[in-house]
N, C-alpha and C positions, 0 to 999 in steps of 0.2 A: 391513486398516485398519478392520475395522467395528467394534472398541471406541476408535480412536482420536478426538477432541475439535477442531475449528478454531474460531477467534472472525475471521471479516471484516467491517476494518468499513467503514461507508459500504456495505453490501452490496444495499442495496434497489433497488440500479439500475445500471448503466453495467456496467464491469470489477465491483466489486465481487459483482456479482448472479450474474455468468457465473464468478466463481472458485465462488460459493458451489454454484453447482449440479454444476459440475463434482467437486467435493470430497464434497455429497452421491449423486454416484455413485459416487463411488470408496468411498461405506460409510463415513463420516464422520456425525459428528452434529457441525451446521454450527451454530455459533448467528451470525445475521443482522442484525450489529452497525446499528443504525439511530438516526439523531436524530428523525428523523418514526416515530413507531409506530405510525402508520394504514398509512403507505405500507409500513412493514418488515411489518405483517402479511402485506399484499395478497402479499407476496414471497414470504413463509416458505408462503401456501398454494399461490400456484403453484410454488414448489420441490418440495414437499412432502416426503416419508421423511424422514429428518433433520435437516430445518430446522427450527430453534425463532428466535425473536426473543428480540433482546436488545437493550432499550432503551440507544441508547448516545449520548451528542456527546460527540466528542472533548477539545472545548473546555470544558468545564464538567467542573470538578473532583468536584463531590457525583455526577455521572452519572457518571464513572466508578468512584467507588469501589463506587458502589451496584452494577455490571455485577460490578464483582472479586468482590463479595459472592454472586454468585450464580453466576460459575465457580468451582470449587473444584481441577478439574483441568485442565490442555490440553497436547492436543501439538501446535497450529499456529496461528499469530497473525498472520494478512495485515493488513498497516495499508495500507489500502488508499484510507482515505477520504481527499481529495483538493480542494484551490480552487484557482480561478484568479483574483485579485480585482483587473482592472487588468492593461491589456496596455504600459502605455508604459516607455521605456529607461529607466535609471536616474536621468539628469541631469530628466527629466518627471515623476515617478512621486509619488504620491499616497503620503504616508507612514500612513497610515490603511489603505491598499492595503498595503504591506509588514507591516503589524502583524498585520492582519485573514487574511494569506495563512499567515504563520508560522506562527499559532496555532494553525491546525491542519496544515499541512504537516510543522511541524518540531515545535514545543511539544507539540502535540497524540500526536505519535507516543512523543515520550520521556512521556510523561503516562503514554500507554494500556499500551506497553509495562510502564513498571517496576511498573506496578498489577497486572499480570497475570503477573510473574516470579514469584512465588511460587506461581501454578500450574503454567506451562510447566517447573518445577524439578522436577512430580512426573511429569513423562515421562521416560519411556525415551528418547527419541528429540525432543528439540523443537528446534521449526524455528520461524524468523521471519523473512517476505518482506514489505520497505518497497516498495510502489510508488511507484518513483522517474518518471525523465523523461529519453530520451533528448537532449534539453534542456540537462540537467542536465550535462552533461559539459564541462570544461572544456577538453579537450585538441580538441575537434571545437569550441569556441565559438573559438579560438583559430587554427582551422584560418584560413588567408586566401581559400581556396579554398572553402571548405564553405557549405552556405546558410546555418548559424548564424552564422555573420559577418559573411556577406551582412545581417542583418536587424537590424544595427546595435544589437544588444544588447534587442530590444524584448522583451519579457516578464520582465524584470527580476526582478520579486518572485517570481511563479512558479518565473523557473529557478533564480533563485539558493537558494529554499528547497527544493527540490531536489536541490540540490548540497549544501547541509548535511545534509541527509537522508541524501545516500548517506554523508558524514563521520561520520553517524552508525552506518550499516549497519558500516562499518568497525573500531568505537569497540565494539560492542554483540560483532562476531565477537570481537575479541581477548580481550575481557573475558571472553566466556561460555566460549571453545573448551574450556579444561579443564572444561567441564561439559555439554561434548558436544553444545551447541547449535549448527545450521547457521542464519546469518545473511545473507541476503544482499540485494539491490537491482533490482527487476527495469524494465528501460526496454520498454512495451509496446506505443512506437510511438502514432500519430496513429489513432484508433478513434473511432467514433463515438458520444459522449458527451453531455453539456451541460457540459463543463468552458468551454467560450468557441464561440462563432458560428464559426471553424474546423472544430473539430470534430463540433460536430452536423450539418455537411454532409459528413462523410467519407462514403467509404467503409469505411473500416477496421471489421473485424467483431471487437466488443468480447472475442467468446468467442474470437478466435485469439492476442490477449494473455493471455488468462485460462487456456489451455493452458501457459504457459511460467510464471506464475504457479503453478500447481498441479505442474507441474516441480520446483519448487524449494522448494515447500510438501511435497512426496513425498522429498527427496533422501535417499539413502540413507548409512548411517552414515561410508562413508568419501569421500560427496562434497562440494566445494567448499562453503567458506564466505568469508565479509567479499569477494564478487565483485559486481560491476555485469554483467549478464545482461541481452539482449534479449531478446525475445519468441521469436524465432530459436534461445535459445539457446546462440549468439555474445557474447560476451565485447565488453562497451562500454567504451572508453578513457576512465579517470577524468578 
């Protein structure tokens, strides 16, 4: 892998930081997709080998193209950056929160994405992994048993954009497969983050999601594409 390319973005912290490192061991030259580029430096130099910074907000369309203009190749694109804006059910929920969540959850991905198809077209091999949300599934929100049901639909905006994310993960495999792209969706579990006051008190160790992440950023030419994947590995019911 050590002439191969990844772009993660949101990478200057949480999951995003711990894929990027793990991809700069694997011989990767990472570039360390960041809105803050004080904080993506501070990152790029504790990573170091392979890590370059690459000014990025998902949300802001002149910032993205200006990042496309300065990859010219890739063969792995983790969209990794991620909000939580607003934990209440649907019938509660702040429509400023739903807009605000989208926009980078879902808008922001189909943005970063198609800006950078024209590099991942000049891989042998390109791969594209959404961090989704085991969350996100509808067949376990639905469960009557399961704690997602239990919780009366609360984080609305979050999971539901999410769940259009992975519609997307789906949408982007079928599209690409005859051009040999592996596309897929990875659930990395409850880690500890600043995504919401939850999860900065986990336990969860961000690098053990960021393992099944780089799984599937590595998958090989005849494995699985348009899947929902845990951290595990295990196969998440849509």
């Amino acid at each position: 892998m050590n002439d191969s390319t990844a772009l993660v973005t949101g990478a200057n912290k949480g999951i995003g930081k711990e894929i990027a490192r793990l991809l700069v061991a694997e011989g990767l030259t990472v570039y360390v997709g960041s809105r803050d580029a004080a904080r993506g430096e501070r990152a790029v130099e504790e990573l170091g080998g392979g890590a370059r910074l690459l000014p990025l907000d998902v949300t802001d369309a002149d910032s993205i193209a200006a990042a496309a203009r300065q990859v010219t190749a890739l063969d792995v694109l983790v969209n990794n950056a991620g909000i939580m804006a607003g934990g209440s059910p649907a019938p509660e929920a702040d429509l400023d929160d739903f807009r605000r969540t989208y926009e980078t959850n879902v808008f922001g991905v189909l943005a970063v994405t198609n800006a950078f198809l024209p590099a991942l077209r000049r891989s042998s091999h390109p791969r594209i992994v959404n961090i989704s949300s085991g969350t996100a599934s509808l067949t376990r929100s639905t469960d009557p048993d399961g704690d997602f049901a239990r919780s009366a639909g609360a984080g609305a905006a979050y999971r539901s954009s999410k769940t259009a994310l992975n519609a997307l993960t789906v949408f982007y495999a079928q599209s690409l497969a005859p051009e040999g792209f592996k596309v897929n969706a990875l659930a990395p579990g409850l880690r500890r983050t600043d995504l919401n006051e939850r999860a900065a008190t986990s336990d969860g160790d961000p690098a053990e999601a960021a393992r099944g992440a780089v799984a599937l950023a590595l998958v090989p030419d005849d494995g699985p594409t348009g899947r929902f994947v845990s951290w595990d590995g295990t196969d998440v019911p849509w």
